[in-house]
C-alpha positions as CSV (number, residue, x, y, z in Angstrom):
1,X,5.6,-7.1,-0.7
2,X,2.9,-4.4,-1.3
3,X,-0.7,-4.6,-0.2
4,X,-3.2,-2.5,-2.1
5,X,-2.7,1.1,-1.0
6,X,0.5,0.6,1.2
7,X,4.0,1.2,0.4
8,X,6.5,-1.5,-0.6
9,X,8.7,-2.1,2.5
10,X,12.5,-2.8,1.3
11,X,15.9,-4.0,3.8
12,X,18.8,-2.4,4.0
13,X,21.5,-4.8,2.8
14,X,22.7,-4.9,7.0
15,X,19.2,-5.7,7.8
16,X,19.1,-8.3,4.4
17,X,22.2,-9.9,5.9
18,X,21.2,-10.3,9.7
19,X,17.9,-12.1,8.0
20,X,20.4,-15.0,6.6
21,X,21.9,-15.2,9.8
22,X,22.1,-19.1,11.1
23,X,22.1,-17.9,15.5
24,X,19.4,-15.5,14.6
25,X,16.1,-17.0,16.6
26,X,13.2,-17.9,14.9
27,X,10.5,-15.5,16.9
28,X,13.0,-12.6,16.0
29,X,13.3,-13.2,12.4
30,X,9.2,-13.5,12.2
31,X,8.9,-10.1,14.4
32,X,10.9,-8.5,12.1
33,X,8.7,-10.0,9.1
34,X,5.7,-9.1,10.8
35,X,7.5,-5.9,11.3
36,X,7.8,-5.2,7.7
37,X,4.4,-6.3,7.0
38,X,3.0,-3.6,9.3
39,X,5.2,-0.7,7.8
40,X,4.3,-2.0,4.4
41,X,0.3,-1.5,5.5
42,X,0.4,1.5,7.0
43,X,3.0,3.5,4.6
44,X,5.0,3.6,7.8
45,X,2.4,4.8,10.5
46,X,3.0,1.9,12.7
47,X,0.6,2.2,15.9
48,X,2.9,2.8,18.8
49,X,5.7,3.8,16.8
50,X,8.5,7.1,17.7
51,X,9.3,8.9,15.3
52,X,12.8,11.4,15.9
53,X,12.3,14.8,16.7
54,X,14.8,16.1,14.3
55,X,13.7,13.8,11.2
56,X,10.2,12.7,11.8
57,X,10.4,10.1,8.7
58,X,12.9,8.5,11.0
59,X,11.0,6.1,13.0
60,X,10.8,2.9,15.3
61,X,8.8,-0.3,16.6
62,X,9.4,-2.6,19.1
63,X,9.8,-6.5,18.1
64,X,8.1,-8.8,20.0
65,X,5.9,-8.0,22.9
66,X,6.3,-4.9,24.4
67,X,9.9,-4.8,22.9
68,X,11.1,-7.5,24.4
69,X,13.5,-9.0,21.2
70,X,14.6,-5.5,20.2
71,X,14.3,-3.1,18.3
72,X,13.3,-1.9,14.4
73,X,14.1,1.3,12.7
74,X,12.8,2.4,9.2
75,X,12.6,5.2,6.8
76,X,9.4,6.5,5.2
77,X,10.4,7.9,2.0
78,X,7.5,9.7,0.7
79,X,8.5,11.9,-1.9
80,X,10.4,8.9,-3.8
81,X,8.2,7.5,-6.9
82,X,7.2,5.1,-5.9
83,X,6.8,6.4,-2.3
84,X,8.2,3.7,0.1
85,X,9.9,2.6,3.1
86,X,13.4,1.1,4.2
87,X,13.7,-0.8,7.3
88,X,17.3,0.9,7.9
89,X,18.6,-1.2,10.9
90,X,17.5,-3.7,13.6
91,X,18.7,-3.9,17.2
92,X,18.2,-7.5,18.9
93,X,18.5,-8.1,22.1
């Protein structure tokens, strides 16, 4: 899923898997949809996200308001053609 001028967000096969899951809630599987779609539209700048100190295109968002279903962390690959980002895992809680 690529809007015009953002970056394709893909899943990590773990994070591909815990979308098939049968317990996982509905509100958590749309946050982290709406989660990808915000990655995907900003080529990974997400308002309000942290990136790490030691790799900066390391970053994360919280799910749900103000974090409360967990939390997302992604990649931004920019120097990959086509530039993109991987949502690399996702912590529920």
């Amino acid at each position: 899923m690529s809007e015009p001028g953002g970056w394709p967000c893909k899943l990590a096969p773990e994070v591909d898997a815990l979308l098939g899951e049968a317990w996982l809630p509905g509100e958590v599987f749309g946050a982290i949809i709406a989660a990808t779609v915000q990655i995907n539209m900003t080529r990974g700048m997400v308002p309000g996200s942290t990136a790490s100190t030691k790799w900066p295109q390391q970053r994360r968002i919280p799910l749900g308001r103000d974090g409360s279903l967990g939390v997302a962390e992604y990649v931004i690959v920019a120097d990959a053609d086509p530039p993109h980002c991987v949502l690399t895992r996702v912590q529920v809680y």
